[in-house]
C-alpha positions in Angstrom: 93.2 -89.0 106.4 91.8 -89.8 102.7 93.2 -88.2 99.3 90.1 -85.9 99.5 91.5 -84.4 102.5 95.0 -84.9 102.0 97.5 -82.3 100.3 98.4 -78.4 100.9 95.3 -77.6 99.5 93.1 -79.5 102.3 90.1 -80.8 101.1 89.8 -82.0 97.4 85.9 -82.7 95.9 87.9 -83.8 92.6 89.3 -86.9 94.0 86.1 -87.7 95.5 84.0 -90.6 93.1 80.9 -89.4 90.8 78.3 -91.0 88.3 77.9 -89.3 84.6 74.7 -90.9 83.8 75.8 -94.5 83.2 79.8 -93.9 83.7 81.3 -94.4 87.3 84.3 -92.0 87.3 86.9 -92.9 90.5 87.7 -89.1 90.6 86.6 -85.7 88.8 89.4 -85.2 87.3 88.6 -84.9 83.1 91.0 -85.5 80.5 89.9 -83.2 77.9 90.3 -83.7 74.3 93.2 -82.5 72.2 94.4 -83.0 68.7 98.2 -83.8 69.1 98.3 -85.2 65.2 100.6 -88.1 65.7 98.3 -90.5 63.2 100.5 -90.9 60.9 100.3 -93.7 56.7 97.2 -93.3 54.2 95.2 -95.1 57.2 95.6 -92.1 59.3 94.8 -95.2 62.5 95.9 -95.0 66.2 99.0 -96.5 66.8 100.7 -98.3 69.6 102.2 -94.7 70.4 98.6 -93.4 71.0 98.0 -96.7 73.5 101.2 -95.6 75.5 100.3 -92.0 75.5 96.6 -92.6 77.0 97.6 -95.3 78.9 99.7 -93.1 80.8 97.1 -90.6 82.0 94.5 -93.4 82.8 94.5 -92.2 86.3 91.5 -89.5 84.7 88.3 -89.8 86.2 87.7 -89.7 82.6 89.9 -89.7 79.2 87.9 -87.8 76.8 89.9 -89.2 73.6 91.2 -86.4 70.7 88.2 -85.6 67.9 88.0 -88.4 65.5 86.8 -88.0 61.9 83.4 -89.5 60.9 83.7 -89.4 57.4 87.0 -88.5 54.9 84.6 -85.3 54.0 84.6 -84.7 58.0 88.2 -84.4 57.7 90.1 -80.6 59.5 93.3 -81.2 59.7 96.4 -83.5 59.0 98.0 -86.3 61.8 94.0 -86.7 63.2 93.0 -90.2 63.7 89.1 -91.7 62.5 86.6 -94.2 63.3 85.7 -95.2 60.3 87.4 -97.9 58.7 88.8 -101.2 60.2 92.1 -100.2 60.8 91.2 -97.4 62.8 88.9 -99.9 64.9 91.6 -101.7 65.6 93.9 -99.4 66.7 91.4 -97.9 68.9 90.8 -101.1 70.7 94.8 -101.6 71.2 93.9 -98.2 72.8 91.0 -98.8 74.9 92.5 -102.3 75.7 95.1 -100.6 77.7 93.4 -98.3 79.4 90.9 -100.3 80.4 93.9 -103.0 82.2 94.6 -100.0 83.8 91.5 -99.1 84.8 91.0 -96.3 83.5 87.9 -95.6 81.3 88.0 -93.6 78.2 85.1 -92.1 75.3 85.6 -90.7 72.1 85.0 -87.3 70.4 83.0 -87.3 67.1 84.2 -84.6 65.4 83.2 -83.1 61.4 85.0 -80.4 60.6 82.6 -78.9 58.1 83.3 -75.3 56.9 86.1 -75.3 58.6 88.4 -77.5 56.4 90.4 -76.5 53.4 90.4 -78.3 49.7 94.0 -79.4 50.2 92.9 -82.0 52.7 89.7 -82.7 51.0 91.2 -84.0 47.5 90.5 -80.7 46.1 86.8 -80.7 46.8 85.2 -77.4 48.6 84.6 -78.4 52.3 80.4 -77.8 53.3 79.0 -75.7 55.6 75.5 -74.8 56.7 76.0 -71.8 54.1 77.6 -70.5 51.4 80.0 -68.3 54.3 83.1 -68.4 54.6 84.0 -68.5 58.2 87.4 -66.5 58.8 89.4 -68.8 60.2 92.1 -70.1 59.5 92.7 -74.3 58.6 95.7 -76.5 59.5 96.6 -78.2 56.0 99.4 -80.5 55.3 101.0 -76.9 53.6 100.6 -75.4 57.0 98.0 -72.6 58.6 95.3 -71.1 55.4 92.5 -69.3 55.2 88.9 -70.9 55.2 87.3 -70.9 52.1 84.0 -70.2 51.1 82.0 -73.4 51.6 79.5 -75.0 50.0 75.8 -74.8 51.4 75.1 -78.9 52.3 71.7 -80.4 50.8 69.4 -82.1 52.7 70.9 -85.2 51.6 74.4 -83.9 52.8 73.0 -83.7 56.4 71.2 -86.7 56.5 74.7 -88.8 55.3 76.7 -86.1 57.9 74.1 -87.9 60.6 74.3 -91.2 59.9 78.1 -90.6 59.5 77.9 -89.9 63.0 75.7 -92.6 64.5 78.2 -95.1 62.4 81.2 -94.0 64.0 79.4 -94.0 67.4 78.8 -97.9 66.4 82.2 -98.2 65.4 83.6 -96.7 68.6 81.6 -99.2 71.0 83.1 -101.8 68.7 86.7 -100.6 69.1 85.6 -100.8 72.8 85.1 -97.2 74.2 83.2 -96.7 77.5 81.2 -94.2 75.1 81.4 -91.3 73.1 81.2 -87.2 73.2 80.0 -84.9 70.3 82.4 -82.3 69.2 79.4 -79.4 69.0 82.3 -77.0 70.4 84.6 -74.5 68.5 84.5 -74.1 65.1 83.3 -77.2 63.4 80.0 -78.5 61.6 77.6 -78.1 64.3 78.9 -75.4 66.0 78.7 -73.7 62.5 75.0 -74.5 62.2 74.5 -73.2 65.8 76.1 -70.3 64.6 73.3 -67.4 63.6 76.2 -65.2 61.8 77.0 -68.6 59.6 73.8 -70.5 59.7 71.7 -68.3 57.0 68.9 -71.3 56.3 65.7 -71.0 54.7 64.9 -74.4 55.9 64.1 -76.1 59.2 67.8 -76.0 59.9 67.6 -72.6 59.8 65.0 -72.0 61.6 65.5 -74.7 64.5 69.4 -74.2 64.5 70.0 -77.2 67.2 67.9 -79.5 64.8 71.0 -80.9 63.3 72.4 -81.3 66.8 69.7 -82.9 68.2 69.4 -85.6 65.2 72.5 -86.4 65.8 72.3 -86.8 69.7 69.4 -88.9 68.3 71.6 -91.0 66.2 74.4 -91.5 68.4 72.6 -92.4 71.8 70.9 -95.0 69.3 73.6 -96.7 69.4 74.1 -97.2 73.4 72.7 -98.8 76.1 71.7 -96.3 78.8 73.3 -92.4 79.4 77.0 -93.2 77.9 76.7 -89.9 75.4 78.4 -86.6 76.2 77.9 -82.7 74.1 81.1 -80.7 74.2 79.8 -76.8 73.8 81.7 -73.5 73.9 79.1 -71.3 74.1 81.9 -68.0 74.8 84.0 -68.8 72.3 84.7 -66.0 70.3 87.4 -66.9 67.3 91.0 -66.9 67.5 91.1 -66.9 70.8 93.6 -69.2 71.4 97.3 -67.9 71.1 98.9 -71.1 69.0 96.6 -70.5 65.8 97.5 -67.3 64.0 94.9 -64.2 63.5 93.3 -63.5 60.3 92.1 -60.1 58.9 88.4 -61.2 58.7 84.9 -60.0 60.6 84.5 -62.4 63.7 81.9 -64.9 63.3 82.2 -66.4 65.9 81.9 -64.0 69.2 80.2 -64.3 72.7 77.4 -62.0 73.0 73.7 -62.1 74.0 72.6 -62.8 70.7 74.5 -66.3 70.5 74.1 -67.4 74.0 71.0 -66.8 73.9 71.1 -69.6 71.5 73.1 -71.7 73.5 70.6 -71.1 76.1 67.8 -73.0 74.4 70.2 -76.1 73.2 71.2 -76.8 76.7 67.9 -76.7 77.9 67.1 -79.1 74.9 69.8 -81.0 75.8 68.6 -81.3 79.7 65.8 -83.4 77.7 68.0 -86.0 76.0 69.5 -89.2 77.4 73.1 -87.6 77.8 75.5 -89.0 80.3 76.9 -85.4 80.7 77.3 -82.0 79.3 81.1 -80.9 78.8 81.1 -76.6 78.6 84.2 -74.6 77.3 84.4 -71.5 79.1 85.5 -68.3 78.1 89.5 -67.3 77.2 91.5 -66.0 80.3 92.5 -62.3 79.8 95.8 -62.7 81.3 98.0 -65.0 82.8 97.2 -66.1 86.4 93.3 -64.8 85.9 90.6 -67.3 86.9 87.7 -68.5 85.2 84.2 -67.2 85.8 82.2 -69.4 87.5 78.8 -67.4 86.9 79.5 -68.1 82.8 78.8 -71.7 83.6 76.4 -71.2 86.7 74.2 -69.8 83.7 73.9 -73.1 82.0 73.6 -75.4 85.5 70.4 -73.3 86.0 68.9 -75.3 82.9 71.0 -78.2 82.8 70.7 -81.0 85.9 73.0 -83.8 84.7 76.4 -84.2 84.9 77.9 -81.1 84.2 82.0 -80.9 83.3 83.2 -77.9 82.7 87.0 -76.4 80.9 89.1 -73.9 80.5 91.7 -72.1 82.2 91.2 -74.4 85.5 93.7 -75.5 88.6 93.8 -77.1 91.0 91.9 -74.6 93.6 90.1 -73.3 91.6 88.7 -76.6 90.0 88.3 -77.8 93.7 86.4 -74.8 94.3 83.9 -75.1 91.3 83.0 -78.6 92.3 82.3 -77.8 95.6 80.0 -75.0 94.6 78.1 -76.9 93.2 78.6 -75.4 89.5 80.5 -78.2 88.2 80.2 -82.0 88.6 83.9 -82.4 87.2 86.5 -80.3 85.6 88.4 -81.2 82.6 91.9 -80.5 81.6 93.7 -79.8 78.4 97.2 -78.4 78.4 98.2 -79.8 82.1 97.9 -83.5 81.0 100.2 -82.9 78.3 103.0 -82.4 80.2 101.7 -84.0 83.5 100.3 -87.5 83.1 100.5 -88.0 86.7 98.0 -85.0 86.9 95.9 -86.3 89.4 98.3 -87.8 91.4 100.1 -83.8 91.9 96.8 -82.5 92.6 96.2 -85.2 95.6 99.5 -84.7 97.0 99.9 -80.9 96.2 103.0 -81.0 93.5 103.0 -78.0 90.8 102.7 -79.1 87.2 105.3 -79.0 85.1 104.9 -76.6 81.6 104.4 -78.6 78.4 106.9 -78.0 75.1 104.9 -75.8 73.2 106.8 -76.8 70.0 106.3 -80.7 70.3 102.4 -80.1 71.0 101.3 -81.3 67.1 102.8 -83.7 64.9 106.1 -85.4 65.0 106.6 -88.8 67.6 107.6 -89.7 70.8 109.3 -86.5 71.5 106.6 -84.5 73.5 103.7 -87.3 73.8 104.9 -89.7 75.7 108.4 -89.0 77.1 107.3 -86.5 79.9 108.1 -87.9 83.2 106.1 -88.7 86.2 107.1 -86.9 89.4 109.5 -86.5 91.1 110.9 -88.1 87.6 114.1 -86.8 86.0 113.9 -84.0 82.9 113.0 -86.0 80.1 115.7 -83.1 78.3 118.1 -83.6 81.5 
């Protein structure tokens, strides 16, 4: 009997091997990408505290490394790491170093915050957006949780530096020695924004082609790379404050799932199907309750159009991320919040062990406590 058929939950398709275009992945099992702000000095770099903590969970199929800055105008909140200057190279590579001894592999997120920062971590400047909206969210500053502001509407010039910010930092990230790199086009941030028909109010071929900047920047990234080794992170159903750890705001929702925006989505991912990707990564829509399951039909609308590698997020277990897999819906699942606290996670799903619940309070900021002191099973209480 083999791991994919071992456990209480008999057979498991995420332990089984897959390709994501040029990536071999040993098992489907995703680490998804989460800020946990422990960058830390004016060079806001990776430390040897970020090495331990990915090091630990290189059992993943695939690490999908926190969103990292492309520019200091890109910047969304305080404690998140770039890949921009040399020191951040370099602590990178202490990163993918040991994940790669290992043998694990490992890409980066590319994130720009856009409209979606805050002056107080942008030297005072007014953060830029695809208009002159102010979103109505709410921005993690070193001051704590504030309000968006209204942003700026970027130039031309302003998105043509925002794309070459990116295709540098994919450059920067093969040189710090990731097995490639994901765009953040998910959530809230610069090119979600610009996907965004309630925040995107153009009067100029960004308007009126809202994946244009998207695409230009899939175009500058996979530049850099040989072969598929390029991911997109969507969230087509996301629909603003929707998670319960950033606090509501008394503002209209621009952000919300209905026809009108996924209609939208529906065209990028079937100009995405078109581009040299190594996989498509989908965010799916929030959970209504606890112990509710996702909906496998919200991404069963975007395999229709998309026939790569297809990972898909949010709200997924064990069964039921077995179950999508071997629908045929998803290629891989990827988890957030379980590999905090778990980073054995793969090793509990093969032989059928519970997770254990993260320390909501330790989640951003502060050190060891919380990052890298969980224990693997049947390991004491790190608080014991």
């Amino acid at each position: 009997m083999n791991l994919y058929e071992q456990g209480s939950g008999g057979r498991q398709p995420l332990l089984t091997p897959m390709r994501a275009g040029d990536l071999r992945l040993p098992n489907r099992v995703v680490m998804a990408p989460m800020t946990r702000a422990r960058a830390s000095g004016p060079g806001l770099a990776p430390t040897d505290l970020h090495a331990a903590y990915y090091a630990q969970r290189a059992t993943a199929g695939l690490i999908v490394a926190e969103a990292a800055w492309v520019g200091e105008d890109a910047i969304g909140s305080p404690g998140v790491p770039g890949i921009v200057t040399e020191g951040q190279v370099a602590g990178w590579r202490r990163v993918t170093d040991v994940v790669h001894a290992l043998g694990g592999r490992i890409v980066l997120q590319l994130w720009h915050a856009g409209a979606n920062s805050h002056p107080d971590l942008l030297g005072g400047a007014l953060p830029a957006g695809p208009s002159p909206i102010d979103p109505g969210e709410v921005c993690l500053t070193p001051g704590g949780f504030k309000d968006t502001v209204t942003p700026r509407e970027m130039t031309g010039a302003d998105i043509a530096r925002a794309v070459a910010a990116y295709g540098a930092a994919a450059a920067n990230a093969r040189r710090a020695g990731f097995d490639g790199v994901e765009i953040a086009a998910n959530g809230t941030y610069l090119i979600a924004q610009f996907l965004n028909p309630r925040l995107n109010r153009r009067r100029d071929a960004y308007g009126a082609d809202r994946a244009r900047l998207l695409l230009e920047v899939v175009d500058a990234v996979t530049a850099g790379w040989d072969g598929r080794r390029v991911g997109v992170r969507l969230s087509p159903y996301w629909t603003s404050r929707d998670r319960g750890d950033v606090p509501a705001r008394d503002a209209p929702y621009a952000y919300t799932a209905d026809e009108e925006s996924l209609a939208v989505f529906d065209a990028v991912v079937a100009e995405l199907d078109r581009c040299p990707l190594a996989y498509l990564h989908l965010r799916g829509r929030a959970l209504p309750r606890p112990g509710a399951v996702p909906d496998f039909e919200e991404f069963a609308r975007f395999r229709k159009v998309f026939g790569g590698a297809l990972i898909v997020n949010h709200g997924f277990g064990r069964d039921t991320g077995n179950a999508v897999v071997d629908a045929g819906i998803a290629d891989a699942v990827s988890f957030a919040g379980p590999f905090i606290a778990n980073p054995d996670l793969v090793s509990r799903f093969a032989l059928g062990h519970a997770p254990a619940a993260d320390d909501a309070g330790s989640r951003y900021g502060g050190g060891a406590r919380g990052y890298v002191d969980y224990p693997i099973w049947p390991g004491r209480d790190r608080r014991g």
